[in-house]
C-alpha positions as CSV (number, residue, x, y, z in Angstrom):
1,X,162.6,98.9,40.7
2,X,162.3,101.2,37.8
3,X,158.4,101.8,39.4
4,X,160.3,103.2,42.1
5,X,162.6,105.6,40.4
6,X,159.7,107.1,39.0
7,X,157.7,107.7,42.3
8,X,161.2,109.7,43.8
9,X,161.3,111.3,40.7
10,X,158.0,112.4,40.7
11,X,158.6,113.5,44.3
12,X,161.6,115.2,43.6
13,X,159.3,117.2,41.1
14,X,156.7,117.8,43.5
15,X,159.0,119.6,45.3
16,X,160.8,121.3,42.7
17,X,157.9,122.8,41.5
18,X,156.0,122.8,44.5
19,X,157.1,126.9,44.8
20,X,155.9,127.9,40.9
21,X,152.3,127.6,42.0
22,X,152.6,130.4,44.1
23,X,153.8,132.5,41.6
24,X,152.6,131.3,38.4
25,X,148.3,131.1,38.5
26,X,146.8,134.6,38.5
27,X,143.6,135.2,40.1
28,X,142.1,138.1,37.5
29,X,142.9,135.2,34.7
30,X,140.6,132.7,36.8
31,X,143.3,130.2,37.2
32,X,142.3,130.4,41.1
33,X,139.7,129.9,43.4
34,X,138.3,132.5,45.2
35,X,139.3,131.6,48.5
36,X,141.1,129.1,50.5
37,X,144.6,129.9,49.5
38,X,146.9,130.8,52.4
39,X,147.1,134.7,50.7
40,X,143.5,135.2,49.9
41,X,142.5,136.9,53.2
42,X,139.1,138.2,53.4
43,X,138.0,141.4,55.5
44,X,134.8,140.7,56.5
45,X,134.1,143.1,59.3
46,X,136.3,145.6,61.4
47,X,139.1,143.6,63.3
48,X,137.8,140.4,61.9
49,X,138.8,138.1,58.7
50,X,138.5,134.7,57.2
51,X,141.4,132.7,56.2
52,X,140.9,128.9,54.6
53,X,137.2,129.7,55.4
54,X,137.7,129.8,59.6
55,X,137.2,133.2,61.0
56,X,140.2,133.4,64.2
57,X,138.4,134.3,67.3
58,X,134.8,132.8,65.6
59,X,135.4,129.5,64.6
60,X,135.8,126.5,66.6
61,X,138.0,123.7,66.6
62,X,135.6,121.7,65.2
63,X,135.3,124.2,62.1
64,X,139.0,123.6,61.6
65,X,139.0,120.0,62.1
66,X,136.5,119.8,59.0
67,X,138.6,122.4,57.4
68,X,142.0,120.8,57.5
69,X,141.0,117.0,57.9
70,X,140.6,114.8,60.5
71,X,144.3,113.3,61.2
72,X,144.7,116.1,64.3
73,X,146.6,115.7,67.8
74,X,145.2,118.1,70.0
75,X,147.7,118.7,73.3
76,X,148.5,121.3,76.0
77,X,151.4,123.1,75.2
78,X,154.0,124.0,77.7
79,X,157.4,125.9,76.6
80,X,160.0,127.0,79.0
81,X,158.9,130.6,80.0
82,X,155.7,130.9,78.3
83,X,151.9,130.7,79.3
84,X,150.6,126.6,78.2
85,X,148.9,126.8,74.9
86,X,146.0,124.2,73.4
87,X,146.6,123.1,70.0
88,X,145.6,121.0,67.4
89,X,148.5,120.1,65.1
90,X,147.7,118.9,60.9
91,X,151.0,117.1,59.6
92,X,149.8,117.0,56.4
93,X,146.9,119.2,54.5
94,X,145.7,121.7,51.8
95,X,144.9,124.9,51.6
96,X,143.1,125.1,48.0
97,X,146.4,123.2,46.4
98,X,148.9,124.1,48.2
99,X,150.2,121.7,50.6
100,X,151.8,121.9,53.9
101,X,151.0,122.0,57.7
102,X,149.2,123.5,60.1
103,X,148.7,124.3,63.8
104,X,145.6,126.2,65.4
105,X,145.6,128.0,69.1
106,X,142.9,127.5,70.4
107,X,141.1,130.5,72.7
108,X,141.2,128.9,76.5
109,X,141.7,130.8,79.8
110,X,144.9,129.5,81.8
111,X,142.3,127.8,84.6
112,X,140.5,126.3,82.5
113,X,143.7,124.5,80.7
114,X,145.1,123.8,84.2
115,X,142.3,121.8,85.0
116,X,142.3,119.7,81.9
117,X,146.1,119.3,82.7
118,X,145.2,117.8,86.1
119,X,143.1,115.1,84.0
120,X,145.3,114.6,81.1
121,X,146.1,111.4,80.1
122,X,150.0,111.5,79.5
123,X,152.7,114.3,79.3
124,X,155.8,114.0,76.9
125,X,158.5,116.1,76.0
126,X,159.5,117.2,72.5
127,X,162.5,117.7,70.6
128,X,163.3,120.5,72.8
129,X,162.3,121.1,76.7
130,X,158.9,122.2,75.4
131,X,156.4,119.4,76.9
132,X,153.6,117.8,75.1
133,X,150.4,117.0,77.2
134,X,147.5,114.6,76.0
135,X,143.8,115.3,76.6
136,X,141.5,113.5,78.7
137,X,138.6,112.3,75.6
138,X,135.8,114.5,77.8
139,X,138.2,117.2,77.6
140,X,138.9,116.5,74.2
141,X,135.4,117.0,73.1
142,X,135.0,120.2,75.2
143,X,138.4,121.3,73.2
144,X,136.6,121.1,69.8
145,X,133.6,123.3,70.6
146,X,135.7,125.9,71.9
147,X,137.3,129.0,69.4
148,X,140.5,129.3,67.7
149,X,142.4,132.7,68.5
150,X,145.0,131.7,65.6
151,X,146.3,129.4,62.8
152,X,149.5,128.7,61.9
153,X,150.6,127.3,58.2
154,X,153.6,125.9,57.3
155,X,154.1,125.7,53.5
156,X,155.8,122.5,51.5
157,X,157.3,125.3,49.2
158,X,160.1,127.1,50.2
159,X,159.3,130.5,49.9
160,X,161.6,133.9,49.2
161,X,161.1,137.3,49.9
162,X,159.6,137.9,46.1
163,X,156.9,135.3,46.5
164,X,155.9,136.7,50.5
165,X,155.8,140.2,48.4
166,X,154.0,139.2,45.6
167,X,151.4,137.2,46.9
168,X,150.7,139.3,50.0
169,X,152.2,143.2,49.1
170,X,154.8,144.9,51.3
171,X,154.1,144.5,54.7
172,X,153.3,147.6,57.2
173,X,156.6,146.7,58.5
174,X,159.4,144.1,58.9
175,X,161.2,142.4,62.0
176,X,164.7,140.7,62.6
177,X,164.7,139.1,65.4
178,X,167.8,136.7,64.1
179,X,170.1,137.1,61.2
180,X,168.8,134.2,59.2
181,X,165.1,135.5,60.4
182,X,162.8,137.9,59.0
183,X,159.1,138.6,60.7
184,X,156.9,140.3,57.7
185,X,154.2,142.1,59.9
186,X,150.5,143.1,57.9
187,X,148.1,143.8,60.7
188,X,145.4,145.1,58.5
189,X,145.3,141.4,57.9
190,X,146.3,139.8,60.8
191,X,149.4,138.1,59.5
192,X,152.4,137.6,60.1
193,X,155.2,135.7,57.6
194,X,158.5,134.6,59.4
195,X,161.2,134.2,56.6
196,X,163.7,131.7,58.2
197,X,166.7,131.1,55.7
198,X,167.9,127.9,57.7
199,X,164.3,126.5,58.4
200,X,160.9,126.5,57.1
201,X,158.4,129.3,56.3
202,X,155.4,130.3,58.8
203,X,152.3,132.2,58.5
204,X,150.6,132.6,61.5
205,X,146.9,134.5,61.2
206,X,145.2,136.5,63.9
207,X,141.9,138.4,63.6
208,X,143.4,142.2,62.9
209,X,142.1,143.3,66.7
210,X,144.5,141.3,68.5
211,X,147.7,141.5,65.9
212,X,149.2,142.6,69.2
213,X,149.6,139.0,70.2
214,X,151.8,138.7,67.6
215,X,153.7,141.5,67.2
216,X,154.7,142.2,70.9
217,X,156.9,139.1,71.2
218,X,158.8,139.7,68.1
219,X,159.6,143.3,69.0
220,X,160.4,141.7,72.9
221,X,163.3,139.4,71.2
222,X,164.7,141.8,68.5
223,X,165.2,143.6,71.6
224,X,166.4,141.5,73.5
225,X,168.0,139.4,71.2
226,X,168.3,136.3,73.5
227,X,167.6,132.7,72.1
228,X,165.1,130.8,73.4
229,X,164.9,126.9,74.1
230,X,163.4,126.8,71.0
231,X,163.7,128.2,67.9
232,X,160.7,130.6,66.6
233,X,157.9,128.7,65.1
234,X,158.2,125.9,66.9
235,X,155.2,124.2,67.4
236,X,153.0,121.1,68.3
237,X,154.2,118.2,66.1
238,X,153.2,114.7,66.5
239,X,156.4,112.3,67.9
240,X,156.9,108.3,66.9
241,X,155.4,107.2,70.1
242,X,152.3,109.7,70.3
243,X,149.4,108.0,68.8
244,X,147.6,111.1,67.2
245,X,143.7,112.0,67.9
246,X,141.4,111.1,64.9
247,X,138.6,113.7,65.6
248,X,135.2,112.4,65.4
């Protein structure tokens, strides 16, 4: 029993402290690595960066699989309203230590995803009326030479405006699109940060050239204001009865 106590205790910690290590380790004292952290963004070319070593819009799905680990689900996407999406969806990885979850887009023409709709092997709906559709394996293994166009990280830590600005600088500019949601927009890096005070944080990374894919559907719903099915950063997660895709 008391073995127990100590393991929610311990957990309890984990997540207590689970915020300090994005403040507390400073990079010029080498206390960090020199890259794989979700704020360590590296310009390698015009339009083009590396985050957690993949490159959006150059590396495959394969390159993110060995990046992220191997417990993946990889689905079509389909939200009310909204083009289908592939994704591959990590419950639970690292980036460098800190922990958390994380979704990559990968870059497919609408045909082509139609077609491997047509052979897909079961179709499910989420917690919402977004729908969940599993891969064909031949399709599957087409799917993981094929580039991401983005990746999405959701942190364990719940983060606060002082941490995003900290560890990332002010952003070019900021978006509310709800009033408990706050879009932090850097397209010099091809991030963006949505601040959700009922929810959890997510960073979603773009190479810089097409930070329009991004930005364009926030401005659309400050607009707009109107709520969606789903609330923003929703995303591929696995459900009880989906068995998930361990990638080869």
């Amino acid at each position: 029993m008391f073995k127990w106590i100590a393991y929610g205790i311990a957990a309890i910690a984990v997540v207590l402290l689970a915020p300090l290590l994005w403040i507390a380790l400073d990079e010029s004292a080498g206390q960090l690595p020199d890259s794989g952290l979700p704020w360590q963004i590296e310009q390698i070319a015009p339009g083009q960066t590396r985050v957690f070593s993949l490159q959006p819009g150059v590396s495959t799905l394969q390159e993110a699989i060995d990046q992220f680990g191997r417990d993946v689900e990889v689905a079509i996407v389909v939200a009310p309203g909204k083009p289908a999406s592939l994704e591959a969806y990590f419950e639970d990885t690292r980036a460098g230590f800190i922990t958390g979850r994380a979704t990559v887009t990968v870059d497919i023409g609408q045909d082509a995803l139609q077609a491997m709709r047509a052979r897909a092997l079961k179709e499910a709906y989420m917690e919402s009326t977004t729908r969940k559709i599993t891969l064909h394996p031949d399709d599957l293994a087409t799917a993981r030479a094929l580039p991401i166009v983005a990746i999405g990280f959701m942190p364990t830590a719940d983060l606060d405006e002082a941490i995003i600005l900290q560890r990332f600088g002010e952003p070019a500019s900021t978006i509310s699109s709800h009033a408990h949601l706050t879009h932090y927009l850097y397209p010099e890096k091809g991030l963006h940060i949505a601040l959700d005070l009922r929810g959890k944080e997510l960073l979603q990374y773009v190479a810089p050239r097409d930070f329009a894919r991004l930005q364009q559907p926030l401005e659309l719903e400050a607009a707009t204001h109107t709520d969606t099915d789903t609330e923003p950063g929703e995303t591929l997660e696995p459900d009880d009865d989906a068995a998930k895709v361990q990638a080869e």
